[in-house]
Residue, then its C-alpha position, 0 to 999 in steps of 0.5 A: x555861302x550855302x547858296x554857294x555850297x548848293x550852286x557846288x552841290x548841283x555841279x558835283x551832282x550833274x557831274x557825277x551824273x555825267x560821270x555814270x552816264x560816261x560810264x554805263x556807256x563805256x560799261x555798254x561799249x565793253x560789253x560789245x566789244x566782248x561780244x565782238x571778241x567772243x564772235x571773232x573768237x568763235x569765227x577764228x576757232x571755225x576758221x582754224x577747224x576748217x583749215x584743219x579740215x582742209x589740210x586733214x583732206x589734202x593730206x589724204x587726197x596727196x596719199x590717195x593720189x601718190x598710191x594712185x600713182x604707184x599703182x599706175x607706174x606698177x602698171x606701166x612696168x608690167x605692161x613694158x615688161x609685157x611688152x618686152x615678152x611679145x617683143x621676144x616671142x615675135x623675134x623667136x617666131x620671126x626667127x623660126x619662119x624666116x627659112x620656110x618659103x611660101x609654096x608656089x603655084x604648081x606651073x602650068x602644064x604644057x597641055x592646054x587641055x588639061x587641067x593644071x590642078x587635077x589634070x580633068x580634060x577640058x571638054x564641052x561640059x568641063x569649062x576651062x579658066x584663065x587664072x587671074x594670079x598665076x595665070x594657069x588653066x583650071x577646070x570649075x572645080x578647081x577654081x575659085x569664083x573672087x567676084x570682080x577679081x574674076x576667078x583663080x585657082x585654088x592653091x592661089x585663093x589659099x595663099x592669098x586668104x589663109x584663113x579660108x583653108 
């Protein structure tokens, strides 16, 4: 019998021995799983700040852009409101030139040894001009030289580039 009690002796020791083992490696794996749970709490709490972050940004990217917004409809209405203006004005100048007639070019006088403009005889030093728009015969000073064009008189020249007068 007592062999007996050692034979349950040792087994009641090596299986209280397996039984710590067990346990210190569930203690381990506990310990570890907190560790895993303390990092994924931490990566959760990382995670929940960035997308705070992100939509704190997207919020003020939204206002930025709907003032943006704003401010361009504002811009779009002033300028069809500016639009509108020159519209008004262009119709009102429109409607004051539309009686005024542009001048015509003085008709050629019936002498061919005049001048149409100042009425200078043509003679051996006073050179006579055929002018290409009208037609009429001008002296040097009362023509225009219009390079390949070849010359015009000067009421053409005036009518036809306004800005030179």
């Amino acid at each position: 019998l007592p062999q007996h009690l050692a034979t349950l002796a040792a087994a009641a020791q090596e299986e209280a021995w397996q039984s710590r083992q067990q346990l210190q490696a569930k203690r381990q794996e506990v310990e570890q799983l907190r560790e895993q749970l303390s990092r994924a709490r931490q990566d959760g709490e990382r995670w929940a700040s960035a997308l705070q972050r992100a939509q704190r940004e997207a919020l003020e990217r939204e206002a930025t852009r709907g003032a943006e917004q704003a401010r361009q409809q504002e811009l779009i209405r002033d300028m069809k409101g500016r639009l509108l203006e020159l519209l008004r004005e262009k119709d009102a100048l429109w409607q004051k030139t539309e009686g005024i007639d542009t001048a015509m070019p003085s008709p050629v006088p019936r002498d061919a040894g005049l001048c149409a403009r100042c009425h200078k005889d043509f003679r051996l030093l006073s050179r006579r001009y055929n002018c290409r728009l009208c037609q009429s015969k001008v002296c040097h000073a009362c023509s225009v030289d219009m390079g390949k064009q070849g010359r015009c008189c000067l009421l053409c020249y005036q009518q036809r580039h306004p800005q030179a007068t």
